[in-house]
C-alpha positions in Angstrom: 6.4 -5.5 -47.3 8.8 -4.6 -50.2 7.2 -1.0 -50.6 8.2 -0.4 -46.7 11.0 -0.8 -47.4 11.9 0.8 -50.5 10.6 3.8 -48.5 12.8 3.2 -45.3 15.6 2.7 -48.1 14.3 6.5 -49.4 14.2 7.6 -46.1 17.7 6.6 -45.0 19.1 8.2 -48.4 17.6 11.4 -47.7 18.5 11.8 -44.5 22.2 10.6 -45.4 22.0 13.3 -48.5 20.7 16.2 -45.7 23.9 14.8 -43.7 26.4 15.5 -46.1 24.5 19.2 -47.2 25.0 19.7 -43.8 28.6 18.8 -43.6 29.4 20.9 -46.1 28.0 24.0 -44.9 29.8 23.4 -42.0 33.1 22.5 -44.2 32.4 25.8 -46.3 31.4 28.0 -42.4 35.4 27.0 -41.2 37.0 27.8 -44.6 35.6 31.5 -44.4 36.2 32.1 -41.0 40.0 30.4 -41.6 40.1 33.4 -44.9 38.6 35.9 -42.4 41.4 35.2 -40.1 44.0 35.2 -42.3 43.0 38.5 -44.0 43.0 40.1 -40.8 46.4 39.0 -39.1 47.9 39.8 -42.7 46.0 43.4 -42.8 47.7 43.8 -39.5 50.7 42.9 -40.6 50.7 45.3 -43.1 49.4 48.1 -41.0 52.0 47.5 -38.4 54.6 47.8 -41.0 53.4 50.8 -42.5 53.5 52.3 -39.5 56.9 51.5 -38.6 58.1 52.6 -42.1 56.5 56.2 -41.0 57.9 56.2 -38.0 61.3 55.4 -39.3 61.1 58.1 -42.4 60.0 60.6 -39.3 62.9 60.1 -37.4 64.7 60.2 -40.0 63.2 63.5 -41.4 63.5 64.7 -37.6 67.3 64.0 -37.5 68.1 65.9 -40.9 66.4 68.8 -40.2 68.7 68.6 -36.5 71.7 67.7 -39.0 71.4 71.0 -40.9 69.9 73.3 -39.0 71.2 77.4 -39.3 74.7 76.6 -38.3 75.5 74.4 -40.1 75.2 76.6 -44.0 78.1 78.5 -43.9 80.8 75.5 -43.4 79.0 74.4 -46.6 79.7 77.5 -48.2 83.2 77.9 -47.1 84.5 74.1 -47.8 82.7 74.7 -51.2 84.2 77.6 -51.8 87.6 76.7 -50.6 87.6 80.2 -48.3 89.7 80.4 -44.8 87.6 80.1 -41.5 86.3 81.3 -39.8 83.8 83.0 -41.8 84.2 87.4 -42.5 80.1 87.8 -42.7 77.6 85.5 -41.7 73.7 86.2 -42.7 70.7 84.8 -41.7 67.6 84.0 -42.9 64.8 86.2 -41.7 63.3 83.0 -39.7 66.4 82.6 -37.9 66.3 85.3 -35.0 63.2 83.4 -33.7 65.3 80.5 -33.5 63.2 77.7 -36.0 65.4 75.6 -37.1 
């Protein structure tokens, strides 16, 4: 009678022990995906902000290059300069006539 159940005693310990593997695996399972999760809302995160960084530093680049375009070189000079306007001579660059900014 005793050896019945020391085994039923082994029994419920393994199964208790198989239990808890079990609920660890399961523990450890969430805790990745949670990490997978977070690494990807952060990666997109970052992405998006690149992105808008790029878009900015476009528009930006965009609105110089309208800022000081052909017409705009010669008040330069002349301010510099201190000379009268409006200007004697005006030249332009040989990319000019074809109107590229």
């Amino acid at each position: 009678m005793t050896i019945i159940v020391i085994i039923i005693i082994i029994i419920i310990i393994i199964i208790i022990i198989i239990i808890i593997i079990i609920i660890i695996i399961i523990i450890i399972i969430i805790i990745i995906i949670i990490i997978i999760i977070i690494i990807t809302i952060i990666s997109s995160i970052i992405i998006s902000i690149i992105i808008i960084v790029v878009i900015i530093i476009m528009v930006m680049l965009a609105w110089l290059a309208c800022r000081f375009d052909s017409g705009s070189s010669w008040a330069g000079v002349l301010s510099r300069e201190g000379l009268a306007l409006p200007a004697d001579l005006y030249l332009e660059g040989s990319d000019q006539h074809r109107g590229q900014a």
